[in-house]
C-alpha positions as CSV (number, residue, x, y, z in Angstrom):
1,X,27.9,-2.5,32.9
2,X,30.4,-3.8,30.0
3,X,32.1,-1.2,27.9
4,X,30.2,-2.7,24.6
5,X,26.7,-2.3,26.7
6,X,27.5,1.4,27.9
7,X,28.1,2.1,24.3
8,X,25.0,0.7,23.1
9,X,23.3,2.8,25.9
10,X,25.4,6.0,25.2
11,X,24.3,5.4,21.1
12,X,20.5,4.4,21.9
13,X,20.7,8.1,24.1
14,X,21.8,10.1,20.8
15,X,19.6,8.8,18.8
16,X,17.0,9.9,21.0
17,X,17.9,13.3,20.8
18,X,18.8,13.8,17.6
19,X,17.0,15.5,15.3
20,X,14.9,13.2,12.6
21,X,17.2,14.9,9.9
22,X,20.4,14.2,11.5
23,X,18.9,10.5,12.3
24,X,17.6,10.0,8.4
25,X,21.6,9.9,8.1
26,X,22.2,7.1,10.4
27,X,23.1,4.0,7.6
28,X,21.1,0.9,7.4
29,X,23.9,-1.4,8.8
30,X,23.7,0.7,11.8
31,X,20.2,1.0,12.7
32,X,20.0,-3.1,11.5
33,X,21.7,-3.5,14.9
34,X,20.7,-0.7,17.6
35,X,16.8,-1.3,16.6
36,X,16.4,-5.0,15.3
37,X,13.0,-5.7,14.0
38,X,11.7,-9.2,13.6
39,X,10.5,-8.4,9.7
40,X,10.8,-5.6,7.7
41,X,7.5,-5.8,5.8
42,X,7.3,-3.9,2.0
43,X,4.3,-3.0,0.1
44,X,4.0,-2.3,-3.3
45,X,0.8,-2.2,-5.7
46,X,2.0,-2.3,-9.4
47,X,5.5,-2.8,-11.6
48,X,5.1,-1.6,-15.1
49,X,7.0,-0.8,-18.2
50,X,4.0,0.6,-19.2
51,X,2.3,4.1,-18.2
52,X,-1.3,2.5,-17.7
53,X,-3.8,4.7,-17.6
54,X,-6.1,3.4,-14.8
55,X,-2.7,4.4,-12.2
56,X,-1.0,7.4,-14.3
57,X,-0.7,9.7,-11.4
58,X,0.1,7.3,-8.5
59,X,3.9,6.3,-8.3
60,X,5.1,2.8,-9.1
61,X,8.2,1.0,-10.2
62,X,9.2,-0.3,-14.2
63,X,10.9,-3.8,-14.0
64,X,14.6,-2.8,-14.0
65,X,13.6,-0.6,-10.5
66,X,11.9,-3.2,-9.2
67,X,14.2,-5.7,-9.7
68,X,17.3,-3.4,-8.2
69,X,15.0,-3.5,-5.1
70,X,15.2,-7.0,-5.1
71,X,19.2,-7.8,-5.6
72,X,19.2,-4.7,-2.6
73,X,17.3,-6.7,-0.2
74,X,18.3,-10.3,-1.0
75,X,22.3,-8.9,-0.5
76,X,21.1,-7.9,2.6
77,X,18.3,-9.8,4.2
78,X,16.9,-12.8,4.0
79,X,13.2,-12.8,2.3
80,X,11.0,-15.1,4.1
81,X,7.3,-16.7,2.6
82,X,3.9,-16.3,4.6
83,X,4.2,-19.8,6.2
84,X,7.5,-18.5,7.4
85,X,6.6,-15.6,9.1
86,X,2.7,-17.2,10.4
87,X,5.3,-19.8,12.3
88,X,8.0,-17.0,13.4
89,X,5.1,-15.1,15.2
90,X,4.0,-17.6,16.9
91,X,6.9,-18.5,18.0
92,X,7.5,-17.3,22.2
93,X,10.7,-15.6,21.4
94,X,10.7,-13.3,18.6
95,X,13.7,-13.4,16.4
96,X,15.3,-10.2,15.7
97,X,16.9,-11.1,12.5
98,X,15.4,-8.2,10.1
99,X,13.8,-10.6,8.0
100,X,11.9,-9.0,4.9
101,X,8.3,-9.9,3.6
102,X,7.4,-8.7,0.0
103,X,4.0,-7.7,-0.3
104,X,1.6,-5.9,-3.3
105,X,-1.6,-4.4,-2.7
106,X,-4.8,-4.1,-4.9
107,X,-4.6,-6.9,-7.0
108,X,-3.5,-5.4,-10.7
109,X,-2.8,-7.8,-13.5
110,X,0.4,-7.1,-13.5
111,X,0.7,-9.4,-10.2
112,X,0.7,-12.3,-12.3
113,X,1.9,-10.8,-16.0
114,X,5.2,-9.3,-14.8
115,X,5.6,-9.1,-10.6
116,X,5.6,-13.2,-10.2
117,X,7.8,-13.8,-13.2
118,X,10.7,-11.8,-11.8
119,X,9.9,-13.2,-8.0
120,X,10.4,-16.8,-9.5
121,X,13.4,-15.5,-11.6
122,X,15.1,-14.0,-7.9
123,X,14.3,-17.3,-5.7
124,X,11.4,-15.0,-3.3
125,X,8.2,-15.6,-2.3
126,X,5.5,-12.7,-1.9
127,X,2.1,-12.4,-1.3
128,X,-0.5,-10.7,-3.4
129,X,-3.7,-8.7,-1.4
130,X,-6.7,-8.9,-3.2
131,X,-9.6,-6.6,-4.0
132,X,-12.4,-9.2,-4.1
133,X,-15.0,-7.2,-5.7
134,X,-12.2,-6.4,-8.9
135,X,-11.7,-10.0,-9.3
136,X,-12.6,-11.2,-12.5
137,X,-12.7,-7.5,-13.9
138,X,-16.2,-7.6,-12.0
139,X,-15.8,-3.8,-11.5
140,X,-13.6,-0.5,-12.1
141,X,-12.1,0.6,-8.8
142,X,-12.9,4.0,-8.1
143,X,-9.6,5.4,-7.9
144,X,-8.8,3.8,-11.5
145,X,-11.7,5.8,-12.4
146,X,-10.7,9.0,-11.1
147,X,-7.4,8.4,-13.0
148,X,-9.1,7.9,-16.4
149,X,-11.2,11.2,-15.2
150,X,-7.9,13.1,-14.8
151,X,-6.8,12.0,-17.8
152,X,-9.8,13.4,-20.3
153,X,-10.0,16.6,-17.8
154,X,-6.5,17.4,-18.6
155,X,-7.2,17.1,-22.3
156,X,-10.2,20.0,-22.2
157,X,-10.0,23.6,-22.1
158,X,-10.2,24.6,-18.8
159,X,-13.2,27.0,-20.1
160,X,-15.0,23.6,-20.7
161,X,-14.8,21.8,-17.6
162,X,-15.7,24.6,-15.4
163,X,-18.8,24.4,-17.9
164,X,-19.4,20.7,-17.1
165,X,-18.6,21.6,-13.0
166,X,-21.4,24.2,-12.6
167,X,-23.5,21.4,-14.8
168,X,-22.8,18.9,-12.2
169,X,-23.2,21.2,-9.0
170,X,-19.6,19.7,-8.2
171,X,-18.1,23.2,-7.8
172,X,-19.6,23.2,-4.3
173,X,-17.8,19.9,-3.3
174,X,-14.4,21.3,-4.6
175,X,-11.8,22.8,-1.9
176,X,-8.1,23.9,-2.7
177,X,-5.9,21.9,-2.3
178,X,-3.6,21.5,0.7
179,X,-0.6,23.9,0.6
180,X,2.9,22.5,1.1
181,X,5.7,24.8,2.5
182,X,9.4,24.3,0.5
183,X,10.8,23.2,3.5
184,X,8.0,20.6,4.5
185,X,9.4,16.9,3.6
186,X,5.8,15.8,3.1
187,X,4.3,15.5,-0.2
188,X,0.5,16.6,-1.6
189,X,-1.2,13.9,-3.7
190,X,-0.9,17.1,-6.7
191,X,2.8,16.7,-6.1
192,X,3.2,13.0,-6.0
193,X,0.7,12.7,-8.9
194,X,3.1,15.8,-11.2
195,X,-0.3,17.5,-11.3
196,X,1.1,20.5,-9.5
197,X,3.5,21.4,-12.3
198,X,1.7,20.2,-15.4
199,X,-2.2,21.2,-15.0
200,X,-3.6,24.8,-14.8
201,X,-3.9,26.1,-11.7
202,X,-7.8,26.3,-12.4
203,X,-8.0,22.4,-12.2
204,X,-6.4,21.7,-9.2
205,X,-9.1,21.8,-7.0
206,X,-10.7,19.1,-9.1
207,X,-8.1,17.4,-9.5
208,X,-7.2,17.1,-5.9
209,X,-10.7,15.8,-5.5
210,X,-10.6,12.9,-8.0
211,X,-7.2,12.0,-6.5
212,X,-8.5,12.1,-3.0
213,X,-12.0,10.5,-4.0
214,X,-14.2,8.6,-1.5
215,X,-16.7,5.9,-1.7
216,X,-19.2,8.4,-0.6
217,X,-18.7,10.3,-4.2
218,X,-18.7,7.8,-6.6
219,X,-22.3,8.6,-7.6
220,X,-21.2,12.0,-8.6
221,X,-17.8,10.7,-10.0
222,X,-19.6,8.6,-12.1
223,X,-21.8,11.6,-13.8
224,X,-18.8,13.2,-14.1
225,X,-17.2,10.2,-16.0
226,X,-20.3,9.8,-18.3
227,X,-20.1,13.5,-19.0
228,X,-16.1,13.3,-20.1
229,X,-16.8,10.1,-21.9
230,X,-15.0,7.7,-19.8
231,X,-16.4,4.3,-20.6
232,X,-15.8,2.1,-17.3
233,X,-17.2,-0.9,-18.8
234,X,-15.6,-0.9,-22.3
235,X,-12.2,0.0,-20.3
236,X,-12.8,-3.4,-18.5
237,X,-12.9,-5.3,-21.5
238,X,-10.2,-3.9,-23.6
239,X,-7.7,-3.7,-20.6
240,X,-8.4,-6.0,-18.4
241,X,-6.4,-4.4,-15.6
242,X,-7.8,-7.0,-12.3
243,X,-6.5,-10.2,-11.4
244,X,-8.9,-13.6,-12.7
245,X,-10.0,-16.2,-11.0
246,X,-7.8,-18.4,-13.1
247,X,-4.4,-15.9,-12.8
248,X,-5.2,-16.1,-8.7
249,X,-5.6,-20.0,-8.9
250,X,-1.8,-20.1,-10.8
251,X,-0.7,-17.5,-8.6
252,X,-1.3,-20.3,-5.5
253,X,-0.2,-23.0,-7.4
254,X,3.3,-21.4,-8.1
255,X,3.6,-21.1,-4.4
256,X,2.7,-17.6,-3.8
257,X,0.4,-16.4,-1.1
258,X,-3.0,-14.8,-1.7
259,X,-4.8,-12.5,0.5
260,X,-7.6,-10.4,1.1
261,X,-8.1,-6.4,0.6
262,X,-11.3,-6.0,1.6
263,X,-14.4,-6.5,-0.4
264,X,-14.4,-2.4,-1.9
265,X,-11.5,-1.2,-0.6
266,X,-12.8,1.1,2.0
267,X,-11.5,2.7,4.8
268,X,-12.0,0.4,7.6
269,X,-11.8,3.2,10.6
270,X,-14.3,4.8,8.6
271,X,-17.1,2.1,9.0
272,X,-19.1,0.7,11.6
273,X,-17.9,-2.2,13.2
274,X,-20.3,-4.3,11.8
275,X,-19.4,-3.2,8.7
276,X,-15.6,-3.7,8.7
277,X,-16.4,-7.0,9.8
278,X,-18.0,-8.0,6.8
279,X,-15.3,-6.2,4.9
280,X,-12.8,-8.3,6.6
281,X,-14.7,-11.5,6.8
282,X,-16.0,-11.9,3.3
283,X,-12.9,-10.9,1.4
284,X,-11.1,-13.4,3.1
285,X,-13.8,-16.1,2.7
286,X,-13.7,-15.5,-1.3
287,X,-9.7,-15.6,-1.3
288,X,-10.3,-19.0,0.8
289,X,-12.6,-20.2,-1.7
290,X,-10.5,-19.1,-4.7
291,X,-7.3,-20.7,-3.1
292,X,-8.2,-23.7,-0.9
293,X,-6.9,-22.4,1.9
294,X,-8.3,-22.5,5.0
295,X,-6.8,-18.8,6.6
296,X,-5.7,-16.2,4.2
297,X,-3.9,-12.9,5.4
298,X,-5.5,-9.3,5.2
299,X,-4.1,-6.0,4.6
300,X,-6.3,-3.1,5.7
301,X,-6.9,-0.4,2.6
302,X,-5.3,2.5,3.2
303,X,-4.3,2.1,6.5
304,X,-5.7,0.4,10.1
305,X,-3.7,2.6,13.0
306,X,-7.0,3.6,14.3
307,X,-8.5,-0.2,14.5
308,X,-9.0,-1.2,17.7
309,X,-6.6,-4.0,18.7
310,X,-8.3,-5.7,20.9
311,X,-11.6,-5.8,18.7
312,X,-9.0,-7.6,16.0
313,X,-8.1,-10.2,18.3
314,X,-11.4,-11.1,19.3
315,X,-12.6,-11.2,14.9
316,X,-9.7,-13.6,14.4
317,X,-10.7,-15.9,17.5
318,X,-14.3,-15.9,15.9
319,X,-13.3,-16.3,12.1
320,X,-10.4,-18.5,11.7
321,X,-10.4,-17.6,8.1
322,X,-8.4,-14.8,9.1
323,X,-4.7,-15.0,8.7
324,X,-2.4,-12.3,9.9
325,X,-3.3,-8.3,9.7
326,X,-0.6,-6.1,7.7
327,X,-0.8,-2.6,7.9
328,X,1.3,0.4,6.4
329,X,2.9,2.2,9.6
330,X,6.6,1.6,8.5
331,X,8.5,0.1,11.0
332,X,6.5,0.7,14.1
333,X,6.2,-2.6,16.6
334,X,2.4,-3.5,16.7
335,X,0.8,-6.6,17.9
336,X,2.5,-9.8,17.3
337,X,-0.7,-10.8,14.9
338,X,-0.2,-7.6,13.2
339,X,2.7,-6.7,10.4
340,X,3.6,-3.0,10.1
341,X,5.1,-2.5,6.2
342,X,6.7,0.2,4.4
343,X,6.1,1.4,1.4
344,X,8.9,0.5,-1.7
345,X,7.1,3.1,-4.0
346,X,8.7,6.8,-4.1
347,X,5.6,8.8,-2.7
348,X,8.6,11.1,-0.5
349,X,11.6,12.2,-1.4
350,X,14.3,9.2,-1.1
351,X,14.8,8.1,-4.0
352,X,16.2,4.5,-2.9
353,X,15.3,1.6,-0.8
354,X,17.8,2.5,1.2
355,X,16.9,6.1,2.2
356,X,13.3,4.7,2.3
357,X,14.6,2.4,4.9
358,X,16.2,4.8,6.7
359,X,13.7,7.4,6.8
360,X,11.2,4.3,8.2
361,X,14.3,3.6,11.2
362,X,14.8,7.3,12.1
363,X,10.5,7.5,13.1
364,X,10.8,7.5,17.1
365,X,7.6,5.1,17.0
366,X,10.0,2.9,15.1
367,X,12.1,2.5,18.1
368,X,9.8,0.9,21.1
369,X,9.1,-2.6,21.0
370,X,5.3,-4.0,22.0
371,X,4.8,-6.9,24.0
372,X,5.0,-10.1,22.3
């Protein structure tokens, strides 16, 4: 064995047993070359001056943070389109080069009003996951929902909604909220959200709810909303927070990529097969239609680690509408037809790309590489 190879082996052995904390120190430059990946895939939902309302309590980026992302990654990697990385995966011999792909989920407004303009401004590409039953401002996502909910709870005496609670029967639904030692590194959603410090301690049960909340309670979200006088509808019109038919169509034509979100934005592990199928299927079908194109890509909501491979492989042989899968498991090695991401918003403690990165490379699961 060569002295530079017994190194490699020697460092590669530390690293193992090291502590995470220890390995969260490891710089970027380092782990770039001990654990090449073939992309570095990011994932990001909205950039806003703006505190909009719909996402108050969910953490995203203004413009002058976003765009220091940006100058960090292009001084350091090279940012590749969708065409690029559909042809380097099906390539035999992966390229360990660390390229990056820039992604945003959801499908806000803000894709096209202030995201695009500063891609086009920095020379990348991206691509932009859709919602397909928002487009058009068909709809108000549930979660935007149970942010405008937040909002008017957070505005009553506390005497007054647990009046409008016991109205609702919704004080049997509500559990307290998961507790979070000062030592754990992990964040609640009360925490990420400020909730935690700002709100009584009476609402946080609620609160946790409505920032948790399910397709399975919108019914009883929505009698909550009518009773705090959230108007979904009229908050459609005036703000118009969804991506249009026509902003998607300009969005193509200014060579970005459009994909698919799923039709509702459900959990797809959470569905019956059949049913994730159609999830799957149709979204992409109406982003083909929208775009022209005849396979669009698809990034599971939430997140797909418990999705069956194997099942995947055989819906993408049966609907060649279906582009490449992207999921949110940092920087853990998947199938070659699936892209792991990680997230560029702040939901933990690093405050930087950087240390996001980092964090992502000192995972163990970040360290094995799948077959190919």
């Amino acid at each position: 064995m060569t002295a530079p190879a017994a190194m490699r082996r020697l460092a590669k052995a530390t690293l193992r047993a090291a502590g995470e904390g220890v390995l969260h120190a490891v710089p970027t430059p380092v782990w770039r070359r001990l654990r090449p990946k073939t992309e570095l895939g990011f994932c990001y939902h909205i950039v806003s001056h703006d505190n909009v309302a719909h996402l108050k309590h969910y953490p995203f980026l203004d413009p002058t943070e976003f765009e220091t992302d940006l100058v960090y990654l292009r001084s350091r990697f090279d940012v590749i389109s969708y065409p690029e990385l559909v042809a380097r995966r099906a390539a035999q011999t992966p390229v360990r080069d660390n390229a990056v792909v820039l992604t945003f989920d959801d499908g806000f407004a803000e894709c096209a009003s202030v995201i695009a303009p500063i891609l086009r401004r920095h020379g990348v590409s991206g691509i932009f996951f859709i919602i397909t039953d928002l487009v058009d401002n068909a709809s108000l996502f549930r979660e935007s929902e149970a942010a405008l909910c937040i909002e008017a709870v957070c505005k009553m005496p506390v005497e007054q909604v647990e009046t409008t609670l016991r109205d609702l029967d919704l004080e049997t639904r509500l559990t307290s909220p998961p507790a979070r030692g000062w030592m754990d590194p992990a964040r609640t959603p009360l925490d990420i959200a400020g909730l935690d410090r700002r709100a009584d301690p009476r609402l946080w049960p609620l609160l946790h709810w409505l920032l948790t909340i399910g397709p399975e309670d919108q019914d009883l979200m929505r009698r909550l909303s009518a009773r705090l006088g959230v108007e979904a509808q009229v908050y459609l019109n005036d703000v118009r927070p969804y991506l249009t038919s026509q902003q998607i169509r300009q969005l193509q034509a200014d060579g970005f990529t459009l994909g698919a979100h799923g039709r509702s934005h459900r959990w797809l592990g959470g569905l019956s097969p059949r049913e994730a199928e159609r999830e799957i299927v149709e979204s992409c079908r109406i982003v083909a239609d929208l775009t022209g194109e005849s396979s669009v890509p698809f990034a599971f909501p939430y997140f797909g680690g418990g999705l069956d491979r194997r099942w995947l492989a055989d819906l993408r042989r049966r609907h060649e509408v279906i582009g490449l899968f992207f999921d949110t498991d940092g920087l853990r090695e998947d199938e070659s037809f699936v892209v792991q991401r990680v997230f560029g918003e702040r939901f933990g403690r690093d405050r930087t790309l950087d240390a996001i990165l980092r964090r992502a490379w000192s995972r163990r699961s970040a360290w094995s590489a799948a077959a190919r």
